[in-house]
NUBAPA-65213 format. One record per atom (N, C-alpha, C): residue number from 0; residue in one letter; atom name; x, z, y. Coordinates in Angstrom, 2 decimals. Last residue first. Example, Ala and Ser with C-alpha at 12.3 -4.5 7.8 and 13.67 -1.06 7.14 Angstrom:
<nodes>
nuvo:1	lolum:S	nuba:N	c1:12.85	c3:7.08	c2:-2.25 .
nuvo:1	lolum:S	nuba:CA	c1:13.67	c3:7.14	c2:-1.06 .
nuvo:1	lolum:S	nuba:C	c1:12.90	c3:7.87	c2:0.03 .
nuvo:0	lolum:A	nuba:N	c1:13.19	c3:7.80	c2:-5.69 .
nuvo:0	lolum:A	nuba:CA	c1:12.30	c3:7.80	c2:-4.50 .
nuvo:0	lolum:A	nuba:C	c1:13.20	c3:7.80	c2:-3.30 .
</nodes>
This chain:
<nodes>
nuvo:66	lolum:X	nuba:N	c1:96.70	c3:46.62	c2:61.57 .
nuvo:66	lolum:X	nuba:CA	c1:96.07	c3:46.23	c2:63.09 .
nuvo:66	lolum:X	nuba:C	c1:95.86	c3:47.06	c2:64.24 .
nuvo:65	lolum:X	nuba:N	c1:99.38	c3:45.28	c2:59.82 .
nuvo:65	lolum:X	nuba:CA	c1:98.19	c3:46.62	c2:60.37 .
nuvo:65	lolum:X	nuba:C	c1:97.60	c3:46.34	c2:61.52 .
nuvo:64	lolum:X	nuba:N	c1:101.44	c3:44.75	c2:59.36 .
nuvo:64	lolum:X	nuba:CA	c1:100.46	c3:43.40	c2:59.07 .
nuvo:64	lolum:X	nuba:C	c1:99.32	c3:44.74	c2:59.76 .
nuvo:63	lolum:X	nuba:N	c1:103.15	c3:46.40	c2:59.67 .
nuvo:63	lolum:X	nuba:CA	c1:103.70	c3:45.84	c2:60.54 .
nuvo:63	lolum:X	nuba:C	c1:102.67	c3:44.28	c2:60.73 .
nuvo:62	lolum:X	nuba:N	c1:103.39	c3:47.88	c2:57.61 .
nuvo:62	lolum:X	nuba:CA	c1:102.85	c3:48.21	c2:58.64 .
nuvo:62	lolum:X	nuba:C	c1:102.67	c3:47.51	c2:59.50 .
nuvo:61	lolum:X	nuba:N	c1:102.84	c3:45.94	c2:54.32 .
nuvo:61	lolum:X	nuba:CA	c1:104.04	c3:46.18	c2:55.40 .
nuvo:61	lolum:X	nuba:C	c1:103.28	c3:47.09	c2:56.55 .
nuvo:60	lolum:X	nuba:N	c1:101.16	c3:47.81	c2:51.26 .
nuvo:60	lolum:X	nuba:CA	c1:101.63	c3:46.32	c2:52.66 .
nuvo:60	lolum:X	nuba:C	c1:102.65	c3:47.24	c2:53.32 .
nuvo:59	lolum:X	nuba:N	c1:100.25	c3:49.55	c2:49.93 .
nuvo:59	lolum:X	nuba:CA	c1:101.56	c3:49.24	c2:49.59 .
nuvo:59	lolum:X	nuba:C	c1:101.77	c3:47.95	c2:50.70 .
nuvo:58	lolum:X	nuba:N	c1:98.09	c3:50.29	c2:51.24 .
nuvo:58	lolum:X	nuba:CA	c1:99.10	c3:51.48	c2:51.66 .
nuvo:58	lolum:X	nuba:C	c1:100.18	c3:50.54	c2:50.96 .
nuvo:57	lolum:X	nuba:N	c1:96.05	c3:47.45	c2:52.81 .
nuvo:57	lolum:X	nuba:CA	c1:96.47	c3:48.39	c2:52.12 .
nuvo:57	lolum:X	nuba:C	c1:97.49	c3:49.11	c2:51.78 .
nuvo:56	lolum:X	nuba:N	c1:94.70	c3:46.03	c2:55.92 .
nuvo:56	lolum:X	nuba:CA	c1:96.09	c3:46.17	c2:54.42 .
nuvo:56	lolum:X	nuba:C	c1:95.87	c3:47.50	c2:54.05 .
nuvo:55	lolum:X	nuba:N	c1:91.49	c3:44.92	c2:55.80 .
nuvo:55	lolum:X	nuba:CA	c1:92.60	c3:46.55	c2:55.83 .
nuvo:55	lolum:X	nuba:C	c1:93.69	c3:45.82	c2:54.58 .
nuvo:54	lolum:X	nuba:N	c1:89.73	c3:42.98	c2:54.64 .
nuvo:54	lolum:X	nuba:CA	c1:90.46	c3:42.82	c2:55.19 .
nuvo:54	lolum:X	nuba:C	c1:92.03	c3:44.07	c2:55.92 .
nuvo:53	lolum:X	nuba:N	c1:88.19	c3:44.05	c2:52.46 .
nuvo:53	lolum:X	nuba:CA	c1:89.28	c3:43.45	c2:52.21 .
nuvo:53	lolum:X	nuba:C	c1:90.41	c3:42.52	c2:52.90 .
nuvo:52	lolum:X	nuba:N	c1:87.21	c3:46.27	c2:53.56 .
nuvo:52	lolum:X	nuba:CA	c1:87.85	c3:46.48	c2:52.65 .
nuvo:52	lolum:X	nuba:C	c1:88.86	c3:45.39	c2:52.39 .
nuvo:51	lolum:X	nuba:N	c1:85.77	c3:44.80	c2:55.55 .
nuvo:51	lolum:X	nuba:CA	c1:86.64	c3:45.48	c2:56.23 .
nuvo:51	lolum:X	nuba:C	c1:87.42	c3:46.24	c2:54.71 .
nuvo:50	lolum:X	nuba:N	c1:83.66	c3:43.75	c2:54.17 .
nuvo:50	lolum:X	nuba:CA	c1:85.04	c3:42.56	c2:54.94 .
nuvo:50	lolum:X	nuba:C	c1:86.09	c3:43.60	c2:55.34 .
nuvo:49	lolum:X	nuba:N	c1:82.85	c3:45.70	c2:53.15 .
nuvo:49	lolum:X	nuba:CA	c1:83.30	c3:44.68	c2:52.33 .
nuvo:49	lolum:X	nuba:C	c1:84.12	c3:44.28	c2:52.93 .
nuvo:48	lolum:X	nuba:N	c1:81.68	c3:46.63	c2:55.54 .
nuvo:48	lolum:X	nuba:CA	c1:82.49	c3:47.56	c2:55.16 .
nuvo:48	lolum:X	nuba:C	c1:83.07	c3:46.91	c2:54.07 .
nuvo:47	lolum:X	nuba:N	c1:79.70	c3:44.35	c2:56.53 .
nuvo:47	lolum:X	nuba:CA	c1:80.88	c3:45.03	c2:57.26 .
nuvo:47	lolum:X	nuba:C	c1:81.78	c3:45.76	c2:56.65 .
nuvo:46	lolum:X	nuba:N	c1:78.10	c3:44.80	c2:54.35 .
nuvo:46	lolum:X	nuba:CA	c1:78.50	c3:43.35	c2:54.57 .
nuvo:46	lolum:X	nuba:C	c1:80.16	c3:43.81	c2:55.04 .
nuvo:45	lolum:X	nuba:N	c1:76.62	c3:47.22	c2:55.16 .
nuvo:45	lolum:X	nuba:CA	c1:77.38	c3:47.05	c2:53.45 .
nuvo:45	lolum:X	nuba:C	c1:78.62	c3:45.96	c2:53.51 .
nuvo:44	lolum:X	nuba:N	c1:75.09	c3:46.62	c2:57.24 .
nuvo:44	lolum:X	nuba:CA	c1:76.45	c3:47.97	c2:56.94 .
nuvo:44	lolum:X	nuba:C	c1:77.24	c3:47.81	c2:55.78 .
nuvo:43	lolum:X	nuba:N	c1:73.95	c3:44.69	c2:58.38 .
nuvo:43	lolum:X	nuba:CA	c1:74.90	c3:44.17	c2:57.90 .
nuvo:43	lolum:X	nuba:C	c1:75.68	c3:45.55	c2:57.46 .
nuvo:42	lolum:X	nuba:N	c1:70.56	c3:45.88	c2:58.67 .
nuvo:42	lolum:X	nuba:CA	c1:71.49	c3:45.74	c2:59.75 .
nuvo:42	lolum:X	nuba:C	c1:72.84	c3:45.34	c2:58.49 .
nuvo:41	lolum:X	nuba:N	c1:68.14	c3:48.79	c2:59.71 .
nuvo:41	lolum:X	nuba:CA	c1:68.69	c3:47.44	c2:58.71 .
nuvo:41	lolum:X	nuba:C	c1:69.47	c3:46.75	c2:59.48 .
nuvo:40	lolum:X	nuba:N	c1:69.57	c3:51.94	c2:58.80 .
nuvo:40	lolum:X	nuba:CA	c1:68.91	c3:51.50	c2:59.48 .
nuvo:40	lolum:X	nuba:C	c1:68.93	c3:49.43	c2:59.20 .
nuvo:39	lolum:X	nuba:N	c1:70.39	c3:53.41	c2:56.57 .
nuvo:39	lolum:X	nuba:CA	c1:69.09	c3:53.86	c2:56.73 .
nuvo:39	lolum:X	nuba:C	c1:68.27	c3:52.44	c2:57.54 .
nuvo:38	lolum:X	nuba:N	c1:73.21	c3:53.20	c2:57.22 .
nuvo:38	lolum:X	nuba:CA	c1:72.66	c3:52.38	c2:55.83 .
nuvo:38	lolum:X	nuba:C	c1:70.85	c3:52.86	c2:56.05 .
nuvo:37	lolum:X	nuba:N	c1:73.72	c3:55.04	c2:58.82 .
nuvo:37	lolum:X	nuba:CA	c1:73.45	c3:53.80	c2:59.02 .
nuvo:37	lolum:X	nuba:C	c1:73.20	c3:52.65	c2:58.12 .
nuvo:36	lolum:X	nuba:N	c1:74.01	c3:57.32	c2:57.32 .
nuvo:36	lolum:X	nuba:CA	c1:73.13	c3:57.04	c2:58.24 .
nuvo:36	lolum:X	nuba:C	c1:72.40	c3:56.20	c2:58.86 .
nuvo:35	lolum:X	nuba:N	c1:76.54	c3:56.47	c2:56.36 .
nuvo:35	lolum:X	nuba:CA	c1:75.65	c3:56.64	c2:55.62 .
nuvo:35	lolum:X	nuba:C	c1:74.09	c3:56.52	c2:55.90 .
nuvo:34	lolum:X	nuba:N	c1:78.43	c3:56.33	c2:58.52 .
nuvo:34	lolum:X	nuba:CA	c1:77.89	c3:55.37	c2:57.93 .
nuvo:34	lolum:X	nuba:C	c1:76.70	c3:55.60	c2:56.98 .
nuvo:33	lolum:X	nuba:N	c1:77.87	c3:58.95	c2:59.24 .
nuvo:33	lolum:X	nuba:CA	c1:77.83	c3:58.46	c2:59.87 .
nuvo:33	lolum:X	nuba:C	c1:77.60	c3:56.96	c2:59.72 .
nuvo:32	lolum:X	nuba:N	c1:79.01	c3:60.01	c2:57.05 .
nuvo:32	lolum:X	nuba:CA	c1:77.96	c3:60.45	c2:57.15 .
nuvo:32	lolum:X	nuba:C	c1:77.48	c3:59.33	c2:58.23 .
nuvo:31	lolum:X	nuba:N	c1:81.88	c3:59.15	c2:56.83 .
nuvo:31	lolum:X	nuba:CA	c1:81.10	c3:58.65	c2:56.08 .
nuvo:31	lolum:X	nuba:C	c1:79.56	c3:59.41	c2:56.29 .
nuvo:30	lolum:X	nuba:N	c1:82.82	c3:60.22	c2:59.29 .
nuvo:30	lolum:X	nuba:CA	c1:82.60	c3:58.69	c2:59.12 .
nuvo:30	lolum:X	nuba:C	c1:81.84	c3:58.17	c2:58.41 .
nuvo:29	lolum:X	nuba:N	c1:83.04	c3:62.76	c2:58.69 .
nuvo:29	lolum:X	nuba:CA	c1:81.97	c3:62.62	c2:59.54 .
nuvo:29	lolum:X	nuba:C	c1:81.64	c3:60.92	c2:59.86 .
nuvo:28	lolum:X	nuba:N	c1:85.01	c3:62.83	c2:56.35 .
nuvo:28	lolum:X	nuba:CA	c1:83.27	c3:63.16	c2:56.36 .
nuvo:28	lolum:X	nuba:C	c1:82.73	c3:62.96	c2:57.62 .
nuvo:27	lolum:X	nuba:N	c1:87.06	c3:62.40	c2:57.90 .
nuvo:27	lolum:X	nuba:CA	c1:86.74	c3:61.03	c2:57.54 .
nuvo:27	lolum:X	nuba:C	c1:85.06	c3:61.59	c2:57.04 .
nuvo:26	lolum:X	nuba:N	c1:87.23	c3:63.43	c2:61.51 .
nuvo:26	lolum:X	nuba:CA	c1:87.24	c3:63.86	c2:60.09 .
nuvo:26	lolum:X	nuba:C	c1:86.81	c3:62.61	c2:59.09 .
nuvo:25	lolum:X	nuba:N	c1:89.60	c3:61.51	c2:63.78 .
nuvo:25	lolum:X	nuba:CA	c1:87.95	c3:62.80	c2:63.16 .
nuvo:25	lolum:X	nuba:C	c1:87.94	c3:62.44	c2:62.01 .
nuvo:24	lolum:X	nuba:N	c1:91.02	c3:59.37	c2:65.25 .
nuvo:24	lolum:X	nuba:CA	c1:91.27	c3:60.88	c2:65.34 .
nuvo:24	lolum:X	nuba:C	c1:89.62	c3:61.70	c2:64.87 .
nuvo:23	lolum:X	nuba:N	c1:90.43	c3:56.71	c2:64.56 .
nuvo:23	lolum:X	nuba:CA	c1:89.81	c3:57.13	c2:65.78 .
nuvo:23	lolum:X	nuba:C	c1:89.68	c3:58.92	c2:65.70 .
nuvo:22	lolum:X	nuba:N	c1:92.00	c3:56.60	c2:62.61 .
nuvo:22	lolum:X	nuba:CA	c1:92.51	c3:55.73	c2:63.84 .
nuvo:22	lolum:X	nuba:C	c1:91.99	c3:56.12	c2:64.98 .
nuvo:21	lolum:X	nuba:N	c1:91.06	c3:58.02	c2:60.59 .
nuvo:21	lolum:X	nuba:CA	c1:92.13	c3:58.17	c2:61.36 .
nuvo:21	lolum:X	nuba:C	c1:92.90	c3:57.66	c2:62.41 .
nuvo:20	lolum:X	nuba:N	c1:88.70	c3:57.03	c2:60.21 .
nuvo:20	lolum:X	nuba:CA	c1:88.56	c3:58.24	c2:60.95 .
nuvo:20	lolum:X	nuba:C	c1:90.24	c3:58.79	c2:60.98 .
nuvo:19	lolum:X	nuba:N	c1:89.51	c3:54.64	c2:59.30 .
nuvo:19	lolum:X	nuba:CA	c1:88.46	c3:54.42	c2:60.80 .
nuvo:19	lolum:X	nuba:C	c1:88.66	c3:55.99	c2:61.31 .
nuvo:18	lolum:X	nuba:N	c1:90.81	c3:54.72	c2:56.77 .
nuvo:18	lolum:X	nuba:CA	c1:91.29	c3:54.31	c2:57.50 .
nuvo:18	lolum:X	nuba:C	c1:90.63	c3:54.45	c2:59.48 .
nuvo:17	lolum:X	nuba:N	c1:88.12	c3:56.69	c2:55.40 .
nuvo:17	lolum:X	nuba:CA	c1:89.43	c3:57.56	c2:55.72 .
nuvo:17	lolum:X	nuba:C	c1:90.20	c3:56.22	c2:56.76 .
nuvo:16	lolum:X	nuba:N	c1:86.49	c3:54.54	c2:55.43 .
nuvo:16	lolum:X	nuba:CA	c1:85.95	c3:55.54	c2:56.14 .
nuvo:16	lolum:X	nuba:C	c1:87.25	c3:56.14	c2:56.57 .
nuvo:15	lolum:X	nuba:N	c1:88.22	c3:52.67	c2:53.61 .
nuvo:15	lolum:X	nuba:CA	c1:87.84	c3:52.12	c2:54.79 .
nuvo:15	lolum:X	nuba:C	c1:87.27	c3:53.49	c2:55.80 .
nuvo:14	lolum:X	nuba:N	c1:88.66	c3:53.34	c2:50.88 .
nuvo:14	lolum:X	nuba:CA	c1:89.26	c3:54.25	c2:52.16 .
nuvo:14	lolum:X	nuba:C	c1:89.39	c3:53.32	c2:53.02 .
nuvo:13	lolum:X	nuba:N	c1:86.91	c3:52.43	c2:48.95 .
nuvo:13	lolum:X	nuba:CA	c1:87.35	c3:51.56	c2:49.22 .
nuvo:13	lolum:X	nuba:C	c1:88.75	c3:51.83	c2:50.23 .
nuvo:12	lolum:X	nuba:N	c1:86.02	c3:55.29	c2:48.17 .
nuvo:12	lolum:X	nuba:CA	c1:85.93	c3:54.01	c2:46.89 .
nuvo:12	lolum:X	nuba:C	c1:86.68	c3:52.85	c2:47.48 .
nuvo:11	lolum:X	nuba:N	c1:87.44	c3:57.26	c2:49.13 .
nuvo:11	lolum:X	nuba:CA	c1:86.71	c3:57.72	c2:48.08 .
nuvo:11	lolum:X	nuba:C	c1:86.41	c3:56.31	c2:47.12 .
nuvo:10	lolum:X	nuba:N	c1:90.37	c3:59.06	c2:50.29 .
nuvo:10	lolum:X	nuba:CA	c1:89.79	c3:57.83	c2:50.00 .
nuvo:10	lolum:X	nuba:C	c1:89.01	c3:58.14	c2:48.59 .
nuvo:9	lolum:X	nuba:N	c1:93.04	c3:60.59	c2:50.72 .
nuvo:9	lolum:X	nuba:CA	c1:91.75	c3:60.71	c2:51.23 .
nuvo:9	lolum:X	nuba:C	c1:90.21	c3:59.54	c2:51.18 .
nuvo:8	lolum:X	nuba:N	c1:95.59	c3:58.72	c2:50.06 .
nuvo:8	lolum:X	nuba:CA	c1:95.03	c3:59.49	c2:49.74 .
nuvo:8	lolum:X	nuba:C	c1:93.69	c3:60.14	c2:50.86 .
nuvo:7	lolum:X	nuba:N	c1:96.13	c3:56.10	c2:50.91 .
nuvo:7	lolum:X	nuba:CA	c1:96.38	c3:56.31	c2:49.28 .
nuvo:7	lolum:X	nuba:C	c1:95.24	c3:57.56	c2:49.20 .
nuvo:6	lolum:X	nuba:N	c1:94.40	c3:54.33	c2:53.97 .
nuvo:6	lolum:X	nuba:CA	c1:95.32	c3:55.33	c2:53.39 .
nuvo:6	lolum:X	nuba:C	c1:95.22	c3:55.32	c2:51.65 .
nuvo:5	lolum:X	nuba:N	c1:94.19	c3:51.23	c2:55.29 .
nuvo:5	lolum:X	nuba:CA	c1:93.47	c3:51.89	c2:54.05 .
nuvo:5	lolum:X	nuba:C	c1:94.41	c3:53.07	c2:53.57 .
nuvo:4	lolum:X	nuba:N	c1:95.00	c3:51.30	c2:58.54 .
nuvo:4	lolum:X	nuba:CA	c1:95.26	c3:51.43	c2:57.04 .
nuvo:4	lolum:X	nuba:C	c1:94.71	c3:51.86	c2:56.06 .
nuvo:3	lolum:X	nuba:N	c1:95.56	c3:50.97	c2:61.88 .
nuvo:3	lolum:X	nuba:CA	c1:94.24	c3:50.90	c2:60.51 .
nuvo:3	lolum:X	nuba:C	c1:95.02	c3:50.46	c2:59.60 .
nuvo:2	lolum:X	nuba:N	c1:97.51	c3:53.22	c2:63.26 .
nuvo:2	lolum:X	nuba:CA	c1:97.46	c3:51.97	c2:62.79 .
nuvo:2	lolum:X	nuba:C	c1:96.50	c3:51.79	c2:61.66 .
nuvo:1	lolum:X	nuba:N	c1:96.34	c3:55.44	c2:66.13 .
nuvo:1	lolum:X	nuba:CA	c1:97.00	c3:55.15	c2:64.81 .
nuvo:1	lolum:X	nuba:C	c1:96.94	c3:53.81	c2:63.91 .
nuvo:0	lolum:X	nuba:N	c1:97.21	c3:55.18	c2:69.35 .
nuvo:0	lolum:X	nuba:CA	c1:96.28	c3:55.05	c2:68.26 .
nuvo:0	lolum:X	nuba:C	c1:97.03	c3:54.72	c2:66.98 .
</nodes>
């Protein structure tokens, strides 16, 4: 499995979608539809993708802080 990283490139506001759909091998549009979807339903989706913005190292960190 690939190491969660907020990638540089493929990223639209936070590249939490692009980090998830490369770890879990698929397209990052189908992450973000997929979240999107789930913003329909009620439930912490916004909350989650905050913590997970600012918890993802980001492309200038070490790899080695990656999860």
């Amino acid at each position: 499995m690939a190491a969660l990283v907020r990638p540089r490139e493929g990223r639209m506001i936070g590249g939490v979608c692009a980090a998830l759909a490369r770890r879990f091998h698929t397209s990052a549009a189908t992450v973000r539809v997929v979240f999107l979807v789930s913003c329909l339903l009620p439930g912490p989706q916004f909350l989650l993708y905050a913590a997970l913005w600012l918890l993802l190292p980001g492309p200038g960190r070490a790899a080695k802080n990656a999860w």
